[in-house]
N, C-alpha and C positions, 0 to 999 in steps of 0.2 A: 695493485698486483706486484710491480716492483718491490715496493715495502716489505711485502711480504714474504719475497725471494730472499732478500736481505738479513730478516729475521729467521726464516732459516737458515740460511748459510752461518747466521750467527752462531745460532744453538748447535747445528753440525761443527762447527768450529769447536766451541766451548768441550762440547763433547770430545773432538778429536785431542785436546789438550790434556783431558783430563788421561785419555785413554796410552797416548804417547809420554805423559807425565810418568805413569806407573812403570813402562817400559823403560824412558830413560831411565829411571830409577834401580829398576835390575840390572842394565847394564851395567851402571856408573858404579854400584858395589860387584859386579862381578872382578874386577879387580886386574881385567885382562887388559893389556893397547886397546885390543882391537874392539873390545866391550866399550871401553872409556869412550874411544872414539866415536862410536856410536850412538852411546849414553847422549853426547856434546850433542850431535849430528838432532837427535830426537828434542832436544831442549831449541838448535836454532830455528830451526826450520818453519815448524808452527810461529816460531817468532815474528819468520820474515812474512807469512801467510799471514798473520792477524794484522803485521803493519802494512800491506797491501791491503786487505779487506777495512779499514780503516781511513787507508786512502780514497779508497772508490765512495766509500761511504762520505764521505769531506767531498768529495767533487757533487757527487748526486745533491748534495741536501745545497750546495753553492752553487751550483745549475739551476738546480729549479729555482732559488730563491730568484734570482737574473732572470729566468723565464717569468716566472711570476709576475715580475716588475715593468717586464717587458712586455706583454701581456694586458696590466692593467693600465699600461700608457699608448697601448694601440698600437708598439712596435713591432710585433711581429709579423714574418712574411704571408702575405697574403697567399693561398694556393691560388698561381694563375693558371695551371694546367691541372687536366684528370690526373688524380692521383690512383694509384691503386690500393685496392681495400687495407694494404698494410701500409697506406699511407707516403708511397715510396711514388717519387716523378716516374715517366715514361725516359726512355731510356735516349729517345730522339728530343726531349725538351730539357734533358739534365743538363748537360753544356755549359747550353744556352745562360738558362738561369742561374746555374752553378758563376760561374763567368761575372757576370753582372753583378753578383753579389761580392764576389771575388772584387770586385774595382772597387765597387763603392767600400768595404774594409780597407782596400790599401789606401783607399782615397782621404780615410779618416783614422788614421792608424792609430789616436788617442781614445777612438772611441768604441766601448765595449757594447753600444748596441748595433753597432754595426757589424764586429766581431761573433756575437752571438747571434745574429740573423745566417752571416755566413754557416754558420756551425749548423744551423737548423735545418738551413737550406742544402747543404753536405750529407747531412743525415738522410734527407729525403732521398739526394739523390744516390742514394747507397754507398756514400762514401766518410764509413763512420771512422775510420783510423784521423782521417783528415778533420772532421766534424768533433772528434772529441780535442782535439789541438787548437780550434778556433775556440771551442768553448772554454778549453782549459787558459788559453789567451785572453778572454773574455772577462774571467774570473779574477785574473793578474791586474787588468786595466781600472778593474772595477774595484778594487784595494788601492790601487794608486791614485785614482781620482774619487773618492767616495764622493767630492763635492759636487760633482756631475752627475752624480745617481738620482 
């Protein structure tokens, strides 16, 4: 389902370039400052929007590959509490768990399946600002030590 989000937003993108393409285009010969200025404005912007959708798209497919891996080596955190149907901790056992995962990352700070446990176990417990930081941590560790993968 994700994927598929992605592949939209693509094509809305591609679209949106083509559609601000033609307008930067008018402005950039209308031949005014304020036109000019605009014209630029309409060429960066999409720029900076395609190099952020780009980015996210480089973390998702390096996320999962580390999920994956972590996954088929048994690493991943076991649910020890009810989770709710969107798969998120109870709000009295997040802490807790969060916490514990929290040590054992600092505990092993070379290692990115500790890192990416945190991250997982962040996510659940509704704390994605933080859970995408462990994982983007997770990702870095994991380039630097391939030989530990």
């Amino acid at each position: 389902m994700a994927r598929a989000g992605v592949i939209v937003v693509g094509l809305c993108l591609i679209l949106y370039f083509v559609l601000t393409g033609q307008w930067a285009y008018l402005y950039l010969v209308s031949g005014t400052p304020i036109g000019i200025a605009m014209g630029v404005a309409l060429i960066v912007l999409p720029l900076i929007g395609a190099w952020a959708l780009v980015r996210e798209i480089q973390f998702g497919i390096q996320a999962d590959r580390l999920g994956t891996q972590l996954d088929a080596e048994g690493g991943m955190p076991p649910a020890e509490t009810e989770l709710s149907a969107r798969g998120k901790l109870a709000k009295a056992d997040a802490e807790s768990v969060v916490q514990r995962y929290t040590t054992e990352a600092e505990a092993a700070v070379d290692d990115w399946r500790a890192r990416y446990r945190l991250g997982v176990v962040q996510e659940a417990a509704g704390r994605r600002k933080d859970a995408r930081a462990s994982i983007r941590e997770a990702i870095r560790l994991a380039k630097i030590r391939p030989a530990a993968s």
